[in-house]
C-alpha positions as CSV (number, residue, x, y, z in Angstrom):
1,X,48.8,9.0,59.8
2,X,45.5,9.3,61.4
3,X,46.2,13.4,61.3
4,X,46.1,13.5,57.6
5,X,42.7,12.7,57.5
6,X,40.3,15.5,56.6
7,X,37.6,17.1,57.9
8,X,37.7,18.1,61.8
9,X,40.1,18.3,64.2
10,X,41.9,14.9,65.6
11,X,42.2,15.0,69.2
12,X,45.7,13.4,70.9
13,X,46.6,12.6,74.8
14,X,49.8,12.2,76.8
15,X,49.0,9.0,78.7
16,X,52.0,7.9,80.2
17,X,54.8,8.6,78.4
18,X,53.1,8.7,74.5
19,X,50.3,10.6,72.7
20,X,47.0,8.6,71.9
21,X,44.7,9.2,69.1
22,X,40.7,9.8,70.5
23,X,39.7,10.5,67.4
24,X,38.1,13.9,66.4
25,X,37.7,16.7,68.9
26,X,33.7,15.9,69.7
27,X,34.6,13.1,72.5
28,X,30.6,13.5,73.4
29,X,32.4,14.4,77.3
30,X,31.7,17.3,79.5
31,X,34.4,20.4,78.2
32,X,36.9,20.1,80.0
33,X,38.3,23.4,81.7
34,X,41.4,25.2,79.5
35,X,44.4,26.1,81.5
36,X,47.2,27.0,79.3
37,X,46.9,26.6,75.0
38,X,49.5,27.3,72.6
39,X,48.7,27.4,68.5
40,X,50.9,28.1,65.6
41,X,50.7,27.3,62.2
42,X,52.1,24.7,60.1
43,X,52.7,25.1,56.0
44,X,53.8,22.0,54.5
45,X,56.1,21.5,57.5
46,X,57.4,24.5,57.8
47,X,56.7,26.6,60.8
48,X,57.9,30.3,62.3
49,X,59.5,30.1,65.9
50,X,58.0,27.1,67.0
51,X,61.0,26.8,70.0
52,X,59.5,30.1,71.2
53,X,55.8,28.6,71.1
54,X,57.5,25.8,72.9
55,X,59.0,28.1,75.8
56,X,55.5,29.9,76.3
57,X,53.7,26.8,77.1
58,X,56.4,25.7,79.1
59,X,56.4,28.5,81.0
60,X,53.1,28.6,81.5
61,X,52.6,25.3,82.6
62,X,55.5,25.4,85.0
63,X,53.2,28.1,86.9
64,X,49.8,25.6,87.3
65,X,49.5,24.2,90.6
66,X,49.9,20.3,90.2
67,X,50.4,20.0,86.8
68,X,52.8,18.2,85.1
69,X,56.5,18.8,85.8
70,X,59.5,20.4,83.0
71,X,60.1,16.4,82.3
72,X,57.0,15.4,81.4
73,X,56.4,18.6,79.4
74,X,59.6,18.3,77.1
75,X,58.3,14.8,76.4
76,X,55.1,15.4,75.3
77,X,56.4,18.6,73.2
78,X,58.7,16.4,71.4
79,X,56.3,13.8,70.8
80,X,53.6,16.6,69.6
81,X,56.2,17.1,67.1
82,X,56.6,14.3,65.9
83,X,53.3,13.9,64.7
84,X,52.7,17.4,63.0
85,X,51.6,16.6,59.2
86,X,54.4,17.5,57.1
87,X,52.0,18.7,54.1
88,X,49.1,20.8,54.3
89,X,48.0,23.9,56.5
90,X,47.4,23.1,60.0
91,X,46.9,25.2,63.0
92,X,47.5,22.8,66.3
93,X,47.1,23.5,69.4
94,X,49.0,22.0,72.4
95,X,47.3,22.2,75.7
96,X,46.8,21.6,79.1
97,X,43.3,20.7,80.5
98,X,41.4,20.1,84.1
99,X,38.7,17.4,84.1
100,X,38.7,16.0,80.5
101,X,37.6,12.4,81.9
102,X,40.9,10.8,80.8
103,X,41.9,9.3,84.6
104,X,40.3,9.7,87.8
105,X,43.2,11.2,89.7
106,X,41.7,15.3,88.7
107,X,45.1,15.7,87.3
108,X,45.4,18.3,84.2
109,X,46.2,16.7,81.4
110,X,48.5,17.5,78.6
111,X,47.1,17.2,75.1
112,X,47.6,17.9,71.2
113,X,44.5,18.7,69.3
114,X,45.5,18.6,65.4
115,X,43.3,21.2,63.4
116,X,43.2,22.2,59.7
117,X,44.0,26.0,59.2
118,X,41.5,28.2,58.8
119,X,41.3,30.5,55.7
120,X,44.2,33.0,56.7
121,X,43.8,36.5,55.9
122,X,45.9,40.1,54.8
123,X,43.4,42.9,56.2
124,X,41.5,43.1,59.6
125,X,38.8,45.4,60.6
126,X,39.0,46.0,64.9
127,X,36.0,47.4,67.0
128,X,37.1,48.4,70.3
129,X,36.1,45.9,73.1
130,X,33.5,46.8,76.1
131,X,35.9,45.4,78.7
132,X,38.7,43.1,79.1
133,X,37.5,40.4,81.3
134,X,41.1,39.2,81.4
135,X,41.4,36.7,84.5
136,X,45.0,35.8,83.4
137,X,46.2,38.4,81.1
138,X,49.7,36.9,80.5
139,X,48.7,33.2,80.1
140,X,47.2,32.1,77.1
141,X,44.4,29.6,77.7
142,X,41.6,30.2,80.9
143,X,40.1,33.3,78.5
144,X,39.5,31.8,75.2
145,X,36.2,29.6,76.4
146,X,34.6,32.2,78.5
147,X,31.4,33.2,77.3
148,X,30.5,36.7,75.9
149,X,34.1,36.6,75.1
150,X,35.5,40.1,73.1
151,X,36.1,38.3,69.6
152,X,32.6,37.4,69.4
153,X,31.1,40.3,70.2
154,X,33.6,42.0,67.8
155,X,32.1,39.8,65.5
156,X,28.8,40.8,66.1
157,X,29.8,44.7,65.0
158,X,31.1,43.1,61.7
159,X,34.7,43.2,63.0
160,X,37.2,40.6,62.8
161,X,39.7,41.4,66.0
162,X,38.1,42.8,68.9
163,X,40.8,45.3,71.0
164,X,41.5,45.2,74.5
165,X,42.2,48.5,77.0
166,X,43.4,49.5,79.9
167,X,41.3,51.0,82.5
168,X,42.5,53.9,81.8
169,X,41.7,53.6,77.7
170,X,45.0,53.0,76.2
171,X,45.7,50.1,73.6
172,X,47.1,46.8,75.0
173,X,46.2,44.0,72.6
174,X,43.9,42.1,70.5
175,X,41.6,39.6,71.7
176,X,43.3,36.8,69.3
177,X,46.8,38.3,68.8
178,X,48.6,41.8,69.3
179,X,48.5,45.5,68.3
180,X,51.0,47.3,66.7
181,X,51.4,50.4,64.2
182,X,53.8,52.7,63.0
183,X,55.3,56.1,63.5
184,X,56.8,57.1,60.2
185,X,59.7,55.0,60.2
186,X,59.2,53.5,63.5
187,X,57.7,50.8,65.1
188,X,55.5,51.8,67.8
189,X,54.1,48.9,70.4
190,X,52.2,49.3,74.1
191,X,54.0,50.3,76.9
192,X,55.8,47.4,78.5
193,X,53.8,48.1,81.9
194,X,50.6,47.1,80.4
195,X,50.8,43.2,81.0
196,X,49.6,41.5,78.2
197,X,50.2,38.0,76.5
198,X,54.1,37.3,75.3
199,X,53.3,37.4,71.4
200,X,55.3,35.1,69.1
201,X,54.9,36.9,66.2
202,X,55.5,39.9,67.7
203,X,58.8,38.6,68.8
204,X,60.0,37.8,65.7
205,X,58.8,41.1,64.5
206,X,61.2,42.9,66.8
207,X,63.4,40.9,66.2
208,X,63.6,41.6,62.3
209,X,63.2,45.3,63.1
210,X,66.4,45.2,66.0
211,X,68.4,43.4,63.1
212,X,67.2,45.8,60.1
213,X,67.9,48.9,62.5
214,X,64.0,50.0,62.9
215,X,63.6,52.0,66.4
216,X,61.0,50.0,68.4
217,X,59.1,52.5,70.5
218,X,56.8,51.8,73.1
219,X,54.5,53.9,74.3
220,X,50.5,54.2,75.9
221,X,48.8,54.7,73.2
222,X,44.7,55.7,72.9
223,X,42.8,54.4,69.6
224,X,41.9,57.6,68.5
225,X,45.8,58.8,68.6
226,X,46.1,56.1,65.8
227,X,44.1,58.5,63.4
228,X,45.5,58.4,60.3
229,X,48.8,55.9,61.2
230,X,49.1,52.1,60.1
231,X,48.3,49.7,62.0
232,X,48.7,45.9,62.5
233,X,47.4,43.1,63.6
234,X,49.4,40.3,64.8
235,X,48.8,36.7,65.1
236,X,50.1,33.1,64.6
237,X,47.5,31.9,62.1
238,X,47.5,35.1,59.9
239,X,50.8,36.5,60.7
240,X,50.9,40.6,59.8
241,X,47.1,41.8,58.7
242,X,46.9,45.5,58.2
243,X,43.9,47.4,59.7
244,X,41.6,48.5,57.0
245,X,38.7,49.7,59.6
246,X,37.8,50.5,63.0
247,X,33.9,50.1,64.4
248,X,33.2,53.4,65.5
249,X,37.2,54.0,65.9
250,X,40.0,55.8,64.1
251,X,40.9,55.6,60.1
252,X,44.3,54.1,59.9
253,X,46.4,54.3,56.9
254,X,48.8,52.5,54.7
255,X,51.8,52.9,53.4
256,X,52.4,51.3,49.8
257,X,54.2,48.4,50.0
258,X,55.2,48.1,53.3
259,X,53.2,45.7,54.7
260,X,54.4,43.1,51.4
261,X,57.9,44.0,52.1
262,X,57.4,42.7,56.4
263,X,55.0,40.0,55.5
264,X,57.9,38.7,53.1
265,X,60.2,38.9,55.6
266,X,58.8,37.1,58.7
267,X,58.3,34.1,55.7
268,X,61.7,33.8,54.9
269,X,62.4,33.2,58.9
270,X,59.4,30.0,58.9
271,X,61.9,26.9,59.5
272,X,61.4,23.2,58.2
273,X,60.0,21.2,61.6
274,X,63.1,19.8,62.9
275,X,63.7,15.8,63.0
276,X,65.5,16.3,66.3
277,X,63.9,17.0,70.0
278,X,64.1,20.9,71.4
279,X,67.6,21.5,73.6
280,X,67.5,19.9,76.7
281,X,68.4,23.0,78.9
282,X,65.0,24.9,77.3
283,X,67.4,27.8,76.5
284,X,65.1,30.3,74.6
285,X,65.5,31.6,71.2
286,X,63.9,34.6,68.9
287,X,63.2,32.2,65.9
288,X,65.7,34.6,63.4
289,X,68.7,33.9,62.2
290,X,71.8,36.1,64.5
291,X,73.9,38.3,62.2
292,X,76.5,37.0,60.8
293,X,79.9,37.6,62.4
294,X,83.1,38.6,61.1
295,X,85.8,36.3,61.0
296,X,89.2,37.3,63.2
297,X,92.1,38.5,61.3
298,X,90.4,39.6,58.8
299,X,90.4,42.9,57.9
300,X,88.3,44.7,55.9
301,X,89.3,45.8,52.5
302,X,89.7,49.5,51.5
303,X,87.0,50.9,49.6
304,X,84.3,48.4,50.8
305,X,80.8,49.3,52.4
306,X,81.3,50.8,56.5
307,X,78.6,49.1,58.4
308,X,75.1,51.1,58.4
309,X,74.7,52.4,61.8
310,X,71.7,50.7,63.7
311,X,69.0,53.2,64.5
312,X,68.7,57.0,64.4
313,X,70.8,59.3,66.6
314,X,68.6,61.6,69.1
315,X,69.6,65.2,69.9
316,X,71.9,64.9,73.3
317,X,69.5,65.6,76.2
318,X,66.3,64.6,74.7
319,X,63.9,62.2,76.2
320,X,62.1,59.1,74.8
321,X,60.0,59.3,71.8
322,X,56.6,59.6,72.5
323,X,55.1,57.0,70.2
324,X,51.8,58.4,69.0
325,X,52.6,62.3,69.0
326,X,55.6,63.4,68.9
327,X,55.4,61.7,65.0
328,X,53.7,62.3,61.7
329,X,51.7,60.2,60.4
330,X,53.4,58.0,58.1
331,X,52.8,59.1,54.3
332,X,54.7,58.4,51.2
333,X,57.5,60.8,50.4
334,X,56.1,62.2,46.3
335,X,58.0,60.6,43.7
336,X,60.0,63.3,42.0
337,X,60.1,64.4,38.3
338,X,63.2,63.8,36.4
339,X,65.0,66.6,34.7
340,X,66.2,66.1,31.4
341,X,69.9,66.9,31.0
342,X,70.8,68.8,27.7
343,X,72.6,66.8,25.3
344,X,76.3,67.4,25.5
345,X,76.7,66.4,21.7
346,X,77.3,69.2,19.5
347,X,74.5,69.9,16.9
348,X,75.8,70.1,13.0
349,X,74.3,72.8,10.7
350,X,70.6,72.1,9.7
């Protein structure tokens, strides 16, 4: 397979109705102009939600004026598959592109550019961006070419995720993937008015937490109200980093052993590539595994476990959390000394 070779990325086109190999990415062509991308990363041919990837560059496709139609998109997705090495780290990228030189019609053009991963990492240090020259903030694609982009001039500060505001200064995502940080025992995310790009991880985070019974908060949040919380970075290529720095920002913490505990857990949901194409009516899905169901008729057997509650119950009449201070930051309950219990054995005469 012409992906398996080494050494730069191989470059792949819809053209009619199949995917042809150009070679490697440097066609010697005029950039073409990046409507919609969508990457994920593959482990020896495994992958984590990749129906959900799927459904966000479907989506965003659907919304391009003259581009190609659901059809023609569910047929280049499940040839894209197809061809996804099955050993190896790789980090494609499907996408859909404007003036690429491939036919003289101007239409965008669909295309599958095969990648190796890059070195993936557990710790990120942020720097607050300058400004959020987001043109499309919910599409992922038009804003990853511009120049003087945010992650490079994060970069430039010695960070390695730049952060994106609001105009009015609260948190609404990384430049490469999405923020996210904790409340002692909840999970605290922006407020759902700030528009922002539908995260895959993220997804499947909640997920997790919804199934696990973790409250999800959301809430507008200011970098400097993360003082002393954990923090998170989220992305497709790294999955969970935890923030270990901020450029001229807030100190976060962490809390032993947590962020093991969630990076294991959004493994075990990473899914073999399937041999068979995505359902036909596009129906999404979170990318975890539903709870298991109780069978009818049976009932359940005295003495056994009750069902843990989901959640924690709020006093009657109380409003919504507020995510960054109405909690404490999080810090590990001290472990307590064990008290030796007298002997219960009878001493004899010395």
């Amino acid at each position: 397979m012409s992906a398996e070779r080494p050494g730069g990325d191989v470059l792949n086109v819809w053209q009619g109705d199949e995917l042809t190999t150009r070679g490697d990415g440097a066609t010697g062509e005029a950039d073409p102009r990046l409507l919609v991308a969508d990457s994920w990363l593959v482990d020896d041919g495994s992958t984590l939600a990749l129906d959900v990837h799927r459904d966000r560059f479907a989506g965003s496709v659907a919304e391009v004026a003259g581009g190609p139609d659901a059809d023609e998109v569910s047929a280049f997705w499940t040839a894209a598959v197809a061809v996804l090495p099955r050993s190896g780290a790789w980090f494609p990228r499907a996408e859909l592109v404007a003036g690429d030189g491939t036919d003289a019609d101007g239409r965008a053009r669909l295309r599958l550019r095969l990648r190796p991963a890059p070195p993936r990492r557990r710790s990120a240090v942020l720097a607050t961006a300058d400004r959020a020259p987001r043109t499309q903030p919910t599409v992922k694609g038009p804003d990853l070419a511009a120049p003087g982009s945010p992650g490079a001039a994060a970069r430039s500060r010695g960070a390695d995720e730049a952060v994106l505001l609001s105009p009015e200064g609260h948190v609404v995502e990384g430049a490469g993937g999405s923020i996210v940080g904790w409340r002692g025992a909840a999970l605290c995310l922006p407020a759902d008015a700030l528009p922002r790009l539908p995260g895959v991880t993220v997804r499947s985070l909640t997920t997790l937490a919804a199934v696990l019974g973790v409250d999800v908060l959301h809430d507008h949040t200011r970098p400097d109200e993360l003082d002393g919380f954990e923090v998170w970075s989220l992305s497709a290529l790294h999955g969970i980093r935890i923030v270990t720095g901020w450029v001229d920002g807030p100190a976060p913490a962490e809390e032993p052993g947590r962020l093991a505990l969630w990076r294991g857990r959004l493994d075990r949901l990473r899914r073999p590539i399937a041999a068979r194409p995505p359902p036909a009516d596009g129906s999404p899905t979170t990318g975890a595994r539903p709870p298991r169901r109780r069978r009818a008729g049976r009932r359940r057997r005295r003495g056994s476990r009750r069902p843990r509650r989901r959640g924690r119950p709020r006093p009657r009449g109380a409003g919504p959390p507020r995510c960054a201070r109405d909690a404490s930051p999080a810090r590990p309950a001290p472990r307590r000394a064990r008290s030796r219990r007298p002997s219960s054995r009878r001493r004899g005469p010395s």
